[in-house]
C-alpha positions as CSV (number, residue, x, y, z in Angstrom):
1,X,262.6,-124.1,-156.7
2,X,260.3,-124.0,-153.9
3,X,258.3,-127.4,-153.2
4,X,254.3,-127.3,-154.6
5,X,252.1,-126.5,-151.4
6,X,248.6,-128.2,-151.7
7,X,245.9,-126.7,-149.3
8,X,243.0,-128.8,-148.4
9,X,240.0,-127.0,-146.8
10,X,238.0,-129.6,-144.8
11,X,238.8,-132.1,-142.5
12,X,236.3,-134.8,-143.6
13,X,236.9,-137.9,-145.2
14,X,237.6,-136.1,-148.6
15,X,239.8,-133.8,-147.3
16,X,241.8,-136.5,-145.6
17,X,241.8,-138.6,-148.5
18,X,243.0,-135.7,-150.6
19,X,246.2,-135.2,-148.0
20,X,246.8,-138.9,-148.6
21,X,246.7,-139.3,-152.4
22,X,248.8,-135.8,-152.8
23,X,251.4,-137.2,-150.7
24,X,251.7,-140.7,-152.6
25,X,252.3,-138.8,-155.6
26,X,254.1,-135.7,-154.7
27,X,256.2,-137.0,-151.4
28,X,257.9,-133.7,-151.6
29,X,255.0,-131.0,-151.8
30,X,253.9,-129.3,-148.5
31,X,250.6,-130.0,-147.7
32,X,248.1,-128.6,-145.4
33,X,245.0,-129.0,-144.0
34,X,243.1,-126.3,-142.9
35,X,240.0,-127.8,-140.3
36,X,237.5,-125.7,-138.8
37,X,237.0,-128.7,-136.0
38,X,239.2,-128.5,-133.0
39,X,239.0,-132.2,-132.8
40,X,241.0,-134.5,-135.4
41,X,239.4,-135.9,-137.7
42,X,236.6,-138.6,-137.4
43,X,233.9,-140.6,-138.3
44,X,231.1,-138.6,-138.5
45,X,228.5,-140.8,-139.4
46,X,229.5,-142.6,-136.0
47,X,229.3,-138.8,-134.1
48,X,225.5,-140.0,-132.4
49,X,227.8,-143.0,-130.4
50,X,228.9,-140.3,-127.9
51,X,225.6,-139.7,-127.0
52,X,225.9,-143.2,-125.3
53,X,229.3,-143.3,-124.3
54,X,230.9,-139.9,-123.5
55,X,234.5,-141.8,-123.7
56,X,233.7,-143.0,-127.5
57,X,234.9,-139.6,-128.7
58,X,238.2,-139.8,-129.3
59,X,238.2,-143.8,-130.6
60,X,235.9,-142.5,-133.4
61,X,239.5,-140.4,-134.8
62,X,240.4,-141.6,-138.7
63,X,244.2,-141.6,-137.7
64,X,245.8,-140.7,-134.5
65,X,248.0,-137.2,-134.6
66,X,251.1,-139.0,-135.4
67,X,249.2,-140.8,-138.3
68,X,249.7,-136.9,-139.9
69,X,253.1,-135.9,-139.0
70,X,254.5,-139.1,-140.4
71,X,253.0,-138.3,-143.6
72,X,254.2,-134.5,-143.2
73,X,250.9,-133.4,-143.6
74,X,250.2,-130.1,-141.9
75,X,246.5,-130.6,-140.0
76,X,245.9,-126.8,-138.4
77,X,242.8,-127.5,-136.1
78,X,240.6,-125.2,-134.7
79,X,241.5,-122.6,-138.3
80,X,238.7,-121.3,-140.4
81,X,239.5,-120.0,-144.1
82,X,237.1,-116.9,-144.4
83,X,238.4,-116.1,-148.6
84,X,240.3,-117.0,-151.1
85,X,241.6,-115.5,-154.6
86,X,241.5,-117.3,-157.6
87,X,243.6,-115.2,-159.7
88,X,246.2,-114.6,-156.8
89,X,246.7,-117.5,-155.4
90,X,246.4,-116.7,-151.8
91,X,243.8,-117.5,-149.1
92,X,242.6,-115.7,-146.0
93,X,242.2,-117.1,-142.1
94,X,240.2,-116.3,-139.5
95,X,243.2,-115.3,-137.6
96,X,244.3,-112.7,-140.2
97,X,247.0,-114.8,-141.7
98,X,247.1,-114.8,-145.6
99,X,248.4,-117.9,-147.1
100,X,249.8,-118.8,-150.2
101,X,248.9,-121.6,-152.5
102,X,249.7,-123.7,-155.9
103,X,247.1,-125.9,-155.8
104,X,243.5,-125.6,-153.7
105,X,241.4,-128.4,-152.8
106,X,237.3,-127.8,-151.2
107,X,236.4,-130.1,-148.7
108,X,234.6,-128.0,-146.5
109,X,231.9,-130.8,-146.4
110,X,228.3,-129.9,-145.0
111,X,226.3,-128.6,-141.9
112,X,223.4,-129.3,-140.1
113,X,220.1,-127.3,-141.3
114,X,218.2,-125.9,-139.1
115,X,214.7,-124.8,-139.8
116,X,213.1,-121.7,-138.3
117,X,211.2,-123.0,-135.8
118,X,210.0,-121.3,-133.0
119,X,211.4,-122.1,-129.6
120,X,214.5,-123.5,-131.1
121,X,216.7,-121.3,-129.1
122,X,215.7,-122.5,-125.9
123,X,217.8,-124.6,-123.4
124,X,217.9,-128.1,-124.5
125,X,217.7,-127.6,-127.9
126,X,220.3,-129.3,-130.0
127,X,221.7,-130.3,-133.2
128,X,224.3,-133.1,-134.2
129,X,227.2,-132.7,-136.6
130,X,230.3,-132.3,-134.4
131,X,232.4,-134.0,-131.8
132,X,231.9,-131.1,-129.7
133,X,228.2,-131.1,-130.5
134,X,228.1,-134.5,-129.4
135,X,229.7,-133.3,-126.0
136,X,227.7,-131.1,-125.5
137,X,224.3,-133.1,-125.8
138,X,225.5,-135.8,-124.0
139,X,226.8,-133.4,-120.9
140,X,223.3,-132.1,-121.0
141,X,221.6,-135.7,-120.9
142,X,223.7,-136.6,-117.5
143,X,223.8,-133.2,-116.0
144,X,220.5,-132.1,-116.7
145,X,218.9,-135.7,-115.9
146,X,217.2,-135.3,-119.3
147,X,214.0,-138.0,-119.5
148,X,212.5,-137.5,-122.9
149,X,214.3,-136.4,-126.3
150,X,212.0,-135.5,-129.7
151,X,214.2,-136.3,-132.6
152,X,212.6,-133.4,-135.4
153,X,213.6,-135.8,-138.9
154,X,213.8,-139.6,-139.4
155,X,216.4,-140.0,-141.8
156,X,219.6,-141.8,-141.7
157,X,221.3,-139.4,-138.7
158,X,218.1,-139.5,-137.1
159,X,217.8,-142.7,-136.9
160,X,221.1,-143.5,-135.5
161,X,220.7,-140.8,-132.9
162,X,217.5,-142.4,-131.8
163,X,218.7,-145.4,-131.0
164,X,222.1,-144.4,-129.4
165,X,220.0,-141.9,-127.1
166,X,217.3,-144.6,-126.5
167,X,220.5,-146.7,-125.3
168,X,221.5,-143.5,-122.8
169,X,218.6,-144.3,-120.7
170,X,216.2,-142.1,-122.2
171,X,212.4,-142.3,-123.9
172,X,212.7,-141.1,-127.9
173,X,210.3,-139.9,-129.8
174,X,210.9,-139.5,-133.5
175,X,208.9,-137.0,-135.4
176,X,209.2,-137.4,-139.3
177,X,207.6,-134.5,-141.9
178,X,206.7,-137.5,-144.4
179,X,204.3,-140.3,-144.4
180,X,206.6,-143.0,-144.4
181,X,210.1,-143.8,-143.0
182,X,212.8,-143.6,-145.6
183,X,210.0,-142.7,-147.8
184,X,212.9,-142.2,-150.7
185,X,214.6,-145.4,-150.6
186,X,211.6,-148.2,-149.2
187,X,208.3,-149.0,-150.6
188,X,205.7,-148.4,-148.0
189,X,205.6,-152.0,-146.7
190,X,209.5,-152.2,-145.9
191,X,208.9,-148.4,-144.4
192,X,205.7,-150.0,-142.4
193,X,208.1,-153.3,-141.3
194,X,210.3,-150.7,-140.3
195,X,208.1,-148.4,-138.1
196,X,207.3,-151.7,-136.5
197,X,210.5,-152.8,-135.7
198,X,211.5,-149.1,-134.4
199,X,208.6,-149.1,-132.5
200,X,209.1,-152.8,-131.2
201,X,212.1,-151.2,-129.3
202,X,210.4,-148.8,-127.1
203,X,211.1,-145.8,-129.5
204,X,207.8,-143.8,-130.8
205,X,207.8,-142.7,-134.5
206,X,205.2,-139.9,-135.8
207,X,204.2,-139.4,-139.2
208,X,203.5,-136.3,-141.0
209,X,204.7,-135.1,-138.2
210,X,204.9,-131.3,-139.2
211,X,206.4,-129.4,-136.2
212,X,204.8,-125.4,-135.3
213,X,206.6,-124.6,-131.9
214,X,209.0,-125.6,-129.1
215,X,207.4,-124.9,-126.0
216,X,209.0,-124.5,-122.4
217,X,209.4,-122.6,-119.6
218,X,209.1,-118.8,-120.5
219,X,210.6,-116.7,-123.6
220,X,213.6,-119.0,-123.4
221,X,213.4,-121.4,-120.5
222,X,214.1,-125.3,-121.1
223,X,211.9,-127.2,-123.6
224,X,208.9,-129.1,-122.1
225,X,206.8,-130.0,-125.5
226,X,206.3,-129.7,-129.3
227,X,203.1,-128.3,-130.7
228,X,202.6,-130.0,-134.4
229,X,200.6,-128.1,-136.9
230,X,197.9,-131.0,-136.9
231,X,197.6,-130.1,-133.4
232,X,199.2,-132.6,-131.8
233,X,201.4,-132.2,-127.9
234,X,204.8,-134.1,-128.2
235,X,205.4,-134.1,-124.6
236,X,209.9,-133.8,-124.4
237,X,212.5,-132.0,-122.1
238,X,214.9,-131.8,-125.1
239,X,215.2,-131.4,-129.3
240,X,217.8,-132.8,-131.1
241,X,217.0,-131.7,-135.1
242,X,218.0,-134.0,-137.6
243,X,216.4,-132.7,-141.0
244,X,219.3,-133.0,-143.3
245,X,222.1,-130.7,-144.1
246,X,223.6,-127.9,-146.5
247,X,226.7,-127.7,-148.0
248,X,229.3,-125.5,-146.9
249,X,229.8,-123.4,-150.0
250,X,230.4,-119.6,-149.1
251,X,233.3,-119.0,-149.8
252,X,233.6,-120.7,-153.1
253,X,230.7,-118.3,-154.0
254,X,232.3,-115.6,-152.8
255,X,235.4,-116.6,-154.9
256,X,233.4,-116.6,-158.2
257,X,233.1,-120.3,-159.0
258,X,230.4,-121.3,-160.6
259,X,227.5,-123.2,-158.2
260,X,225.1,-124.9,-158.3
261,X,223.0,-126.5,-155.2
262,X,227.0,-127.2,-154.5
263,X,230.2,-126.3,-156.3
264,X,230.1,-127.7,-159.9
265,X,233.1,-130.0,-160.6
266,X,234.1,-132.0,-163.9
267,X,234.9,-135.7,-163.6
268,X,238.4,-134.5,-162.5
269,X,237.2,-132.9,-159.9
270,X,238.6,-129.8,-161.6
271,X,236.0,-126.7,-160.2
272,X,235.3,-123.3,-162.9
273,X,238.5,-122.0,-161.1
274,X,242.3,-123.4,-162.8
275,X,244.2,-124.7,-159.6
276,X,241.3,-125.3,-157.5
277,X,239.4,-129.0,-156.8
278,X,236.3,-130.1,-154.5
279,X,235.5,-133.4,-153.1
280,X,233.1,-134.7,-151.1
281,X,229.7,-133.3,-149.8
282,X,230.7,-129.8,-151.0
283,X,230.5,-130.4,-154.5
284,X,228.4,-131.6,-157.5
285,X,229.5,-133.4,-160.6
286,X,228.6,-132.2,-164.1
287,X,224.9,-132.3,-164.3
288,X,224.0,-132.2,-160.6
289,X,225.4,-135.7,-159.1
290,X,225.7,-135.9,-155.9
291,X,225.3,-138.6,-153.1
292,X,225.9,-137.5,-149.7
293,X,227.6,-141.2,-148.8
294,X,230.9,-141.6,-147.4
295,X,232.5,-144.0,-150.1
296,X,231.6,-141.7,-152.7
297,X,233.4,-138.6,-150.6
298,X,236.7,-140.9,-150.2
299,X,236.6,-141.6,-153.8
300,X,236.5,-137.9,-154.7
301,X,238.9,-137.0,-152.4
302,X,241.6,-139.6,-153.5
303,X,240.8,-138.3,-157.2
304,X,241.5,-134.5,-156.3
305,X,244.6,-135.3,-154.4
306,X,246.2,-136.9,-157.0
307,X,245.1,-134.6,-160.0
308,X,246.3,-131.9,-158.0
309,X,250.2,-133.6,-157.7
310,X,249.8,-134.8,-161.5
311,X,247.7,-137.4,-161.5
312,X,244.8,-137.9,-164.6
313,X,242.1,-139.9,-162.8
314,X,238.3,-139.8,-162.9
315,X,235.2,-139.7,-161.2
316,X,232.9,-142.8,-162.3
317,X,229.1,-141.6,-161.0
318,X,228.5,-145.1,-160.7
319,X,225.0,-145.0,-158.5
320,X,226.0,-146.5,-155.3
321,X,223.9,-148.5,-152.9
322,X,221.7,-147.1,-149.7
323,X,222.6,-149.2,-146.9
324,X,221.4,-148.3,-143.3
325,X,223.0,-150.4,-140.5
326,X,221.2,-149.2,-136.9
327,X,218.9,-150.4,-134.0
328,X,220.4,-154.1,-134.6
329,X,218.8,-154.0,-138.4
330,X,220.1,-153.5,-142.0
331,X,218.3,-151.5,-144.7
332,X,220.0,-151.7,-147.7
333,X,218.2,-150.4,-151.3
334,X,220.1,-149.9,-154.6
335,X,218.8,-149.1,-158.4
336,X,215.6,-149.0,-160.4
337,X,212.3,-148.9,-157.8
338,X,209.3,-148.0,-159.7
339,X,206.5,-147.6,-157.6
340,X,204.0,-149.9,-159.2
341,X,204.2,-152.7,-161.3
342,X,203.5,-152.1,-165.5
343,X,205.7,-151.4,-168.4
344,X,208.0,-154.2,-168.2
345,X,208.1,-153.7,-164.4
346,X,207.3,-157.2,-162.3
347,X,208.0,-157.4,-158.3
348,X,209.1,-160.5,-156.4
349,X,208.7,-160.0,-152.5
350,X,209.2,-162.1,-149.7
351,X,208.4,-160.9,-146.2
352,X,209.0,-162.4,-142.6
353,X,206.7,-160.1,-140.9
354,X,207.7,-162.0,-137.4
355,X,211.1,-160.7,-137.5
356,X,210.2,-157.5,-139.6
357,X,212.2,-158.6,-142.8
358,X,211.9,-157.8,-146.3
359,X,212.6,-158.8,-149.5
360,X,211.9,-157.0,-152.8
361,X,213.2,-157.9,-156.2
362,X,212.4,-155.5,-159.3
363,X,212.8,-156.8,-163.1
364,X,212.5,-155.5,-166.2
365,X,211.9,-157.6,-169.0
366,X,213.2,-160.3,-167.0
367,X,216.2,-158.7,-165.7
368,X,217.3,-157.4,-162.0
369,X,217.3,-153.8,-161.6
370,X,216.7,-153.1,-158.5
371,X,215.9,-154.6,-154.7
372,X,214.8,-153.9,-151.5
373,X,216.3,-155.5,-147.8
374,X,215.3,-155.3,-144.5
375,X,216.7,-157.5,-141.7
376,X,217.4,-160.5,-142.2
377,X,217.3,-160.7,-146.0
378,X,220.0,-157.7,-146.0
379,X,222.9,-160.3,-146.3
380,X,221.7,-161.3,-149.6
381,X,223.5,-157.9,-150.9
382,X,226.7,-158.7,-152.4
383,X,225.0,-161.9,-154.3
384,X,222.3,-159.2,-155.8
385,X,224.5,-156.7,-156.2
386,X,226.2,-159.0,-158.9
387,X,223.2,-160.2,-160.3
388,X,222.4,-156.2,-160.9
389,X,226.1,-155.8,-162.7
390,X,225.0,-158.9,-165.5
């Protein structure tokens, strides 16, 4: 009898997880990864690092390449799936090959979303989601002698590519849609603290910042400003967008399973389809949980690896913490953060305004049940983090 072949769809942390869990509990089945990157796999969350130091590329790898063989896991780089058949058991590749498989595992992750804004194809224009995006941008910067770079979005990647570009040598400018920094996970003093402290560096930060057009030279010529709706000039000779991302979930659609913003899964990870599993930022869990956080794809990942060799685990949507580390800060925010005080709601804050450090505690009826750090305070996270599990 032929050995089980597991094929994993995504090289992300999921999908790598998924190869490692499937071959500590089946060390006989074939398993394969199928990864549209050419690269190995890697950090992403660490991609924005190459923007500083070309040469950081390849130490940002999970595993080296003989990590893989020793584990007999098949990575084929460079390979897109385009289809695959439920019923039949079989998949299709870019390259025209059609594969068979026992067991199917979605990790195809996200990508970077790109509004439709105008002037977005011209030179100098860039997104980051990629090792080979990261190349790219960071050619540009040296090549091109590139002075000024408008970030478009202030969230967590943006962020993080602010300050690694602002450590390239160059002046960033960081336009955000909302009215406040991390508008969804501070209140608007920590966001205010934090502005500050962003701006302390040298790096600008613009709110409601709601962009209209890339100007530049010509139809299509390089980028020399932004034109915000308000009317406002951000003077740049480059665009890196940063506004969030989508999940890569085509050809799960295509295959029939059922979808929601992502593919649904149970807490087995188990998709609408028998044989098939998702993991990671691909997929959804029961009633819509997801959390685009890196722990939470691992977990998933090591859950359908092993239900797909046998295993019975389950996916606990415990509500992790936010935690931001960049720019020489922590922001860290976890649980319930009503907006205003009432109902059983009472605040404690502390605030070092000198060093742009926060501290908010939220009880109800005299318990913890949720907090707030910024800077210095961040280290008290594992002691409230316990305090919130009493």
């Amino acid at each position: 009898m032929a050995n089980k072949r597991i094929v994993i769809i995504g090289s992300g942390v999921a999908g790598v997880a998924a190869a490692e869990a499937a071959r500590k509990n089946d060390p006989d089945a074939e398993i394969l990864i199928y990864s549209a990157d050419p690269d190995l796999p890697f950090y992403r969350l660490r991609v924005a690092e190459v923007l500083k130091d070309p040469e950081a590329a390849e130490k940002l790898y999970l595993h080296p390449a003989e990590w893989y063989e020793e584990r007999k896991i098949n990575l084929v780089s460079a390979t897109n799936v385009v289809a695959f058949e439920c019923q039949d058991k079989k998949l299709a590749l870019d390259n025209n090959e059609v594969i068979d498989w026992d067991q199917l595992i979605i990790a195809a992750g996200s990508r970077s979303f790109i509004l439709p804004l105008k002037g977005f194809d011209r030179e100098n224009c860039f997104s980051l989601w990629s090792l080979e995006d990261a190349r790219e941008f960071a050619k540009a910067i040296r090549e091109k002698n590139l002075r000024t770079c408008a970030i478009i979005g202030g969230g967590l990647l943006g962020l993080e590519a602010a300050w690694q570009i602002h450590q390239a040598g160059l002046k960033v400018k960081i336009l955000e849609f909302a009215p406040a920094l991390l508008a969804r996970q501070l209140d608007a003093r920590a966001s205010e603290l934090l502005k500050q402290y962003i701006e302390s560096l040298g790096i600008s930060v613009f709110l409601g910042a709601d962009s209209q057009e890339i100007l530049g030279e010509g139809e299509t010529g390089p980028v020399e400003s932004i034109i915000l709706k308000d009317g406002r000039s951000i003077d740049c000779d480059c665009v890196l967008m940063s506004v969030g991302v989508r999940a890569n979930t085509e050809i799960a659609s295509k295959a029939g399973l059922d979808i929601g913003r992502r593919i649904k899964v149970d807490s087995e990870m188990k998709t609408s389809c028998p044989g098939v599993y998702a993991a990671g930022d691909v997929c959804e869990v029961d009633d819509g949980f997801w959390f685009g956080l890196w722990a939470i794809s691992m977990n998933q990942g090591k859950i359908a690896g092993s239900n797909a060799t046998g295993g019975n685990l389950k996916f606990v949507k415990d509500i992790p913490p936010y935690i931001v580390n960049t720019m020489n800060t922590r922001i860290v925010s976890q649980g319930d953060l009503p907006a205003e005080e009432g109902e059983g709601y009472r605040f404690e804050i502390t605030e070092k305004a000198e060093t742009y450090s926060y501290k908010k505690l939220v009880y109800k009826e005299d318990k913890l049940v949720g907090f707030i750090l910024l800077g210095d305070f961040a280290n008290e996270m594992i002691s409230l983090q316990k305090a919130l599990q009493e």
